[in-house]
One Martini backbone bead per residue (centre of mass of N, CA, C, O) as a GRO file, in nm:
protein
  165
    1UNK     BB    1   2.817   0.538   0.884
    2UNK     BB    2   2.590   0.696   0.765
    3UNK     BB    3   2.274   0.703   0.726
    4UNK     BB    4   2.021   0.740   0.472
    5UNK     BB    5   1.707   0.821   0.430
    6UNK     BB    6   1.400   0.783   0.240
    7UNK     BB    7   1.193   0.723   0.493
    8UNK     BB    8   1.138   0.962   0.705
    9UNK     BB    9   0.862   0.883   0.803
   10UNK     BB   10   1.024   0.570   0.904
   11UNK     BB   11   1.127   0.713   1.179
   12UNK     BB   12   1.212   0.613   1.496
   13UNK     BB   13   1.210   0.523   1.843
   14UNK     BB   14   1.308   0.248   1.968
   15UNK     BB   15   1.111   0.324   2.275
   16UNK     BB   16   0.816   0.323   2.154
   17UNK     BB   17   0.469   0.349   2.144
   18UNK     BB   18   0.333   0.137   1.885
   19UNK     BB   19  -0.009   0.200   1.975
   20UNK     BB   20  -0.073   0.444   1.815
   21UNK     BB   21   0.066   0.317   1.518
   22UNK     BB   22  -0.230   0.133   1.555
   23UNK     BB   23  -0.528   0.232   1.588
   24UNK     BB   24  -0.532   0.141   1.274
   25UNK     BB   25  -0.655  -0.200   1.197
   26UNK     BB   26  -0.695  -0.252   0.914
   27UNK     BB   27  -0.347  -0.171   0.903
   28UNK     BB   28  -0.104  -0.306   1.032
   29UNK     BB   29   0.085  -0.359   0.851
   30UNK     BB   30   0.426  -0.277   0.923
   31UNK     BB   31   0.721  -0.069   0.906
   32UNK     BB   32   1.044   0.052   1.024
   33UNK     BB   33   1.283   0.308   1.143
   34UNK     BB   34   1.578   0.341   1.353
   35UNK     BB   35   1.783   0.481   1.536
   36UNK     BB   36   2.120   0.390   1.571
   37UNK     BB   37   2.387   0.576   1.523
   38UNK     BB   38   2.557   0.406   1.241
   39UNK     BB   39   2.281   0.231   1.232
   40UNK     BB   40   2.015   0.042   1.213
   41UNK     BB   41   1.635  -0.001   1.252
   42UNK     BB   42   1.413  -0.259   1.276
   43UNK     BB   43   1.057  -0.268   1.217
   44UNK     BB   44   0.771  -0.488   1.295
   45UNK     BB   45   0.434  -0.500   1.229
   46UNK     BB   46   0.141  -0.712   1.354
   47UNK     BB   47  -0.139  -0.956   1.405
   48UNK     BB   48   0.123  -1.130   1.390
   49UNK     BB   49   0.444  -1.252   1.445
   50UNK     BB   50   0.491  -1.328   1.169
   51UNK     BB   51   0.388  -1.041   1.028
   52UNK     BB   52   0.636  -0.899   1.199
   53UNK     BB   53   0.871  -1.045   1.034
   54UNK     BB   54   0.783  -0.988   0.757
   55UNK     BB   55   0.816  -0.729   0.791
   56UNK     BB   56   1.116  -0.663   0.881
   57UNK     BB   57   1.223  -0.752   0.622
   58UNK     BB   58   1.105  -0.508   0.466
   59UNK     BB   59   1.299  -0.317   0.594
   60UNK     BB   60   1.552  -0.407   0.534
   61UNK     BB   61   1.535  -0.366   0.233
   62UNK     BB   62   1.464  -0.027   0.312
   63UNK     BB   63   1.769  -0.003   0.361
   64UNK     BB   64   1.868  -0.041   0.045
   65UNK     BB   65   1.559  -0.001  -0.068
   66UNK     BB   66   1.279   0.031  -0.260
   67UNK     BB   67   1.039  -0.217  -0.258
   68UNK     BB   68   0.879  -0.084  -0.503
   69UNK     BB   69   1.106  -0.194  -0.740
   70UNK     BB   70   1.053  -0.470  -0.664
   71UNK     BB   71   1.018  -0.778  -0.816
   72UNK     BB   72   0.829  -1.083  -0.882
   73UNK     BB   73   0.998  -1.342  -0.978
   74UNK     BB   74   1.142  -1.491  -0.707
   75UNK     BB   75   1.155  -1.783  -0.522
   76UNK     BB   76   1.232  -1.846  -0.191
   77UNK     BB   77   1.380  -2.040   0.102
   78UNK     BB   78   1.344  -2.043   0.451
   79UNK     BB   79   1.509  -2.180   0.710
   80UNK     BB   80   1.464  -2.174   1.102
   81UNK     BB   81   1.624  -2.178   1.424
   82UNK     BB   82   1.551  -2.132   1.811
   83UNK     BB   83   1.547  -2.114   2.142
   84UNK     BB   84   1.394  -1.828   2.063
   85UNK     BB   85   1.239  -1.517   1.903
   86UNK     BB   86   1.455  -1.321   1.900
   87UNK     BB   87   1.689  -1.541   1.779
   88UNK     BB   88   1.480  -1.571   1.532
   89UNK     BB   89   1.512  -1.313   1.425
   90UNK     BB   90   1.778  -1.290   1.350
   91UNK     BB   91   1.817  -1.533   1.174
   92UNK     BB   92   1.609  -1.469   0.952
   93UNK     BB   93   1.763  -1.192   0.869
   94UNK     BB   94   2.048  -1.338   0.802
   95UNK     BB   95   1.889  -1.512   0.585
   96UNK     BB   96   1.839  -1.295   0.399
   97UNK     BB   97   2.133  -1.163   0.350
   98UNK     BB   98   2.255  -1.367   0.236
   99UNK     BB   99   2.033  -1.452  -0.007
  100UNK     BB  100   2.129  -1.184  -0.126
  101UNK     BB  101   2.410  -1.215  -0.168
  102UNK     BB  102   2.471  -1.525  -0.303
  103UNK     BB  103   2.221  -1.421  -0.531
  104UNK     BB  104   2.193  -1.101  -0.592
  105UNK     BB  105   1.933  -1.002  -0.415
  106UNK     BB  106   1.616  -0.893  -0.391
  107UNK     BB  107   1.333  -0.840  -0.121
  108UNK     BB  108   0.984  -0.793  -0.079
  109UNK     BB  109   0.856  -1.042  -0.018
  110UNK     BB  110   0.689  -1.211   0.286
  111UNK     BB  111   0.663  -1.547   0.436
  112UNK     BB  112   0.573  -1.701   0.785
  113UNK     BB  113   0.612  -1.987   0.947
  114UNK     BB  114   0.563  -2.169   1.224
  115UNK     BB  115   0.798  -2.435   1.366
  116UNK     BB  116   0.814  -2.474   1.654
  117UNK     BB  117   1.127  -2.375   1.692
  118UNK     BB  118   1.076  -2.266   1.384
  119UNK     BB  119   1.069  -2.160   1.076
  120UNK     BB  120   0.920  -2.092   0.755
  121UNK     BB  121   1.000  -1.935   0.472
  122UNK     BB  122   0.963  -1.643   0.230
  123UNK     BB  123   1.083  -1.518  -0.102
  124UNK     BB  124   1.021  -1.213  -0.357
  125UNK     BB  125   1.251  -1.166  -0.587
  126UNK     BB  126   1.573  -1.013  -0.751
  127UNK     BB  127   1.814  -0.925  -0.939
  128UNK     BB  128   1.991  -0.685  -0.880
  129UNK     BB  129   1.966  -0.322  -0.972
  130UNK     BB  130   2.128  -0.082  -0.944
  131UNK     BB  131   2.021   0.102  -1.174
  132UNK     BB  132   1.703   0.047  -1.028
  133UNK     BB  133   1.761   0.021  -0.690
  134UNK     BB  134   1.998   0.194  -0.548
  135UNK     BB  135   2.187   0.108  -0.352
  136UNK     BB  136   2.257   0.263  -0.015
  137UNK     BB  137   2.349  -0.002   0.175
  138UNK     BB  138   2.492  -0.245   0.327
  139UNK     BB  139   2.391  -0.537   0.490
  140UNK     BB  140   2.572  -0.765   0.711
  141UNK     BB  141   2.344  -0.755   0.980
  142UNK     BB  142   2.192  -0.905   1.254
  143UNK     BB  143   2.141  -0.786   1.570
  144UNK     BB  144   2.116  -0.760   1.962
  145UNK     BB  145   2.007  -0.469   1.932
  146UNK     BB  146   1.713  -0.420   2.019
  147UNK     BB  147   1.582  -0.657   2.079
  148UNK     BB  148   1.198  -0.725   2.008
  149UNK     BB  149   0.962  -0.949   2.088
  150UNK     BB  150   0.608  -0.860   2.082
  151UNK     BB  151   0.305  -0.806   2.268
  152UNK     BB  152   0.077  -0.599   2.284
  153UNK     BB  153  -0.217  -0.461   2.431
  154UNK     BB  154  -0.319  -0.426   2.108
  155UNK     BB  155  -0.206  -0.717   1.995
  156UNK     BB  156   0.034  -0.617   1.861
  157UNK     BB  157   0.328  -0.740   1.681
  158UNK     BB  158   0.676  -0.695   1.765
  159UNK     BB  159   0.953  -0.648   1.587
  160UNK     BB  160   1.312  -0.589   1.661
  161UNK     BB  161   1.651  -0.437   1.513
  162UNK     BB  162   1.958  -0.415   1.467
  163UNK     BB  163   2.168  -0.315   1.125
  164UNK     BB  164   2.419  -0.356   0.989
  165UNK     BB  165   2.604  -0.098   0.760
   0.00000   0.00000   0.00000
């Protein structure tokens, strides 16, 4: 299936370097996604791990549907552990799909506390509506290609993979 983006402003390639669009620190915080394939990838950028976390959610999303459209209805908790950051960032977001199926709903905005190795995560958003959130493809699941949390040179901190679709 190829992906089709609505958001084609925010594809990039996957190994770039994302210091160009980070130089206006003002708002590091944001999200894009990268082709890779029959797949898409996401990535998170923020000032702090925990930011480029939560922006990957919201890329996540952003490939089901247009995160403006989803209001914060209902808040829910998501704990997860993992042996380093990067299978805790794949942990994060497959848990993020999980409670999106299971739950029948779609996830707006996301907060993230790292303990010891593993996170307390939370999201905010409502069940989904198809007409009104439109949504592109399902997503089944974040995997470990093109996986890599890091802190760049200047600062900002990059979460990013590929995730089935």
């Amino acid at each position: 299936m190829q992906f089709e983006d609505r958001h084609a402003h925010r594809i990039a390639h996957p190994d770039m370097d994302v210091s160009a669009l980070t130089q206006n620190r003002k708002n590091i915080a944001r999200w894009e996604h990268f082709e890779h394939g029959s797949d898409i990838g996401v990535r998170g950028m923020g000032a702090s791990m925990a930011e480029a976390f939560e922006q990957a959610a919201v890329a996540l999303t952003a490939v089901i549907t247009d995160p403006s459209k989803v209001v914060d209805k209902e808040e829910i908790r998501i704990e997860r552990a993992a042996a380093d950051r990067e299978a805790l960032l794949v942990e994060w977001l497959n848990a993020v799909v999980y409670e999106m199926a299971v739950r029948r709903m779609i996830f707006r905005r996301f907060h993230v506390a790292f303990v010891g190795n593993g996170l307390m995560g939370r999201a905010w958003g409502e069940e989904i509506d198809v007409a009104r959130h439109e949504p592109a493809v399902e997503v089944k699941g974040a995997t470990y290609t093109s996986l890599s949390v890091s802190q760049k040179r200047d600062g900002v901190w990059v979460a990013q993979c590929v995730v089935d679709v």
